[in-house]
C-alpha positions, 0 to 999 in steps of 0.5 A: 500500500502506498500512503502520502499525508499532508503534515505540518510539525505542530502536534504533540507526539502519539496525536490520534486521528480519526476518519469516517468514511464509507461507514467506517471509523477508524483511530490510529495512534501515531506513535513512530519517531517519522511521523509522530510530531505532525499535524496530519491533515489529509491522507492518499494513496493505493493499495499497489495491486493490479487494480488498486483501489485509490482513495484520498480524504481530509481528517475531520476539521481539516477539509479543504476550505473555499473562499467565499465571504462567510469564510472569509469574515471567519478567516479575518476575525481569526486573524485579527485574534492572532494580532490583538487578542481576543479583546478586539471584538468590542461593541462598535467592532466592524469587519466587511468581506463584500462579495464586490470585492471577490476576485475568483481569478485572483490578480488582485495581486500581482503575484497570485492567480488563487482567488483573493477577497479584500476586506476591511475591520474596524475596532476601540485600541485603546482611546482610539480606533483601529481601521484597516484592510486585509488581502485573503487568499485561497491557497489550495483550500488554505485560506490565509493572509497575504496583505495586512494593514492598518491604522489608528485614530481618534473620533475627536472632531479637529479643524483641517489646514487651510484650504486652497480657493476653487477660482476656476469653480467659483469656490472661496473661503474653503474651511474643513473639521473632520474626525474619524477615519475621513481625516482631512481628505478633500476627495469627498468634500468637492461633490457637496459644490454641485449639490442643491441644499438639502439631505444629500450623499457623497461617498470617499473616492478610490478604487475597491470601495464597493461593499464598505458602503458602512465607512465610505458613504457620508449622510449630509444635510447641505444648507445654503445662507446668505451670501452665496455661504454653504455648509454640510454636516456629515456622518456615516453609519460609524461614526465618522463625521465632517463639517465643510463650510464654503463660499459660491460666487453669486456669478459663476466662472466658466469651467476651465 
């Protein structure tokens, strides 16, 4: 008989394993010095005859895994433990696996044909927040981690720099609070220009958006005072907010 398992050298000497297949079980205490010591994961192989009866199976636990979002929040959750411990998951917590962000063929990175799905998690550090986002990838039922980052903040509202005056769009006196993981970014901001008063939506520009709709798509109640004076108080559904005061010329400049 001809036998090949898949192993990694993390388990203690004399592991059991145990297998149900064709109604049958069976447990075998793994004791020799060559294999003892693993983690065996699967089993195949033949029984050398003319007509050998082959056969190939995964121990229970161990079965091959495919990359879809349920498994894809579990598989980052786990990552995120592994991190910063099991204390990460808080009230206000937020992990996001979106089935927009699934690519079957791979390609997400360069380097990979598997199929990979971005993610992205939220969670309280300390007096902050931690935000980041996470590359998975299916290595031949493994699901594992090929690109992790992230970043803190604090949620505390903060005025921005200064803002450049819009002459060409007729946009003057430009001022900016932003708290949370917006920050101080103006490529949200410029969609409020174009947009009558009102409860108006902008949504952070980049490319891998669709699904975070949570933290990237802002509610804005846009009013308009005298003097052509306009300001948006927004907010998503985590928290995040900015206020943007700005000025329209009452005749507006040709677009360049």
């Amino acid at each position: 008989m001809t036998v090949a398992c898949g192993v990694r050298p993390v388990s203690p000497a004399g592991a059991e394993s145990t297998r149900a297949a064709s109604r049958r079980r069976w447990r075998q205490p793994v004791t020799h010095p060559a294999f003892a010591s693993r983690d065996w994961r699967c089993v195949q192989g033949n029984s050398n005859q003319a007509e050998p009866d082959v056969f190939a199976f995964s121990f229970s636990g161990y079965e091959p895994k495919e990359l879809t979002p349920a498994t894809a929040v579990t598989r980052l959750k786990s990552e995120l433990t592994d991190r910063y411990g099991p204390g990460w998951e808080k009230p206000g917590s937020w992990t996001a696996c979106p089935r927009e962000e699934f690519f079957p063929e791979g390609g997400f990175t360069a380097d990979s044909d598997r199929p990979q799905a971005l993610c992205e998690f939220r969670f309280r550090a300390g007096d902050g927040w931690r935000h980041g986002s996470v590359i998975l990838t299916d290595e031949f039922g493994d699901i594992v981690t090929t690109s992790f980052s992230s970043r803190t903040f604090v949620k505390a509202m903060r005025a921005c720099r200064p803002l450049r005056t819009l002459r060409a769009f007729g946009v003057f006196d430009r001022r900016l609070r932003a708290g949370g993981w917006v920050d101080c970014r103006e490529n949200i901001i410029g969609d409020l220009h174009g947009l009558k008063p009102g409860v108006r939506r902008v949504s952070l520009h980049g490319t891998n958006r669709a699904g975070f709709e949570d933290a990237v798509r802002f509610r804005c109640v846009l009013r308009a005072r005298s003097g052509g004076r306009r300001s948006a108080t927004c907010a998503n559904d985590l928290g995040d907010r900015f206020i943007y005061r700005f000025r329209l010329a009452t005749r507006q400049p040709a677009r360049l």
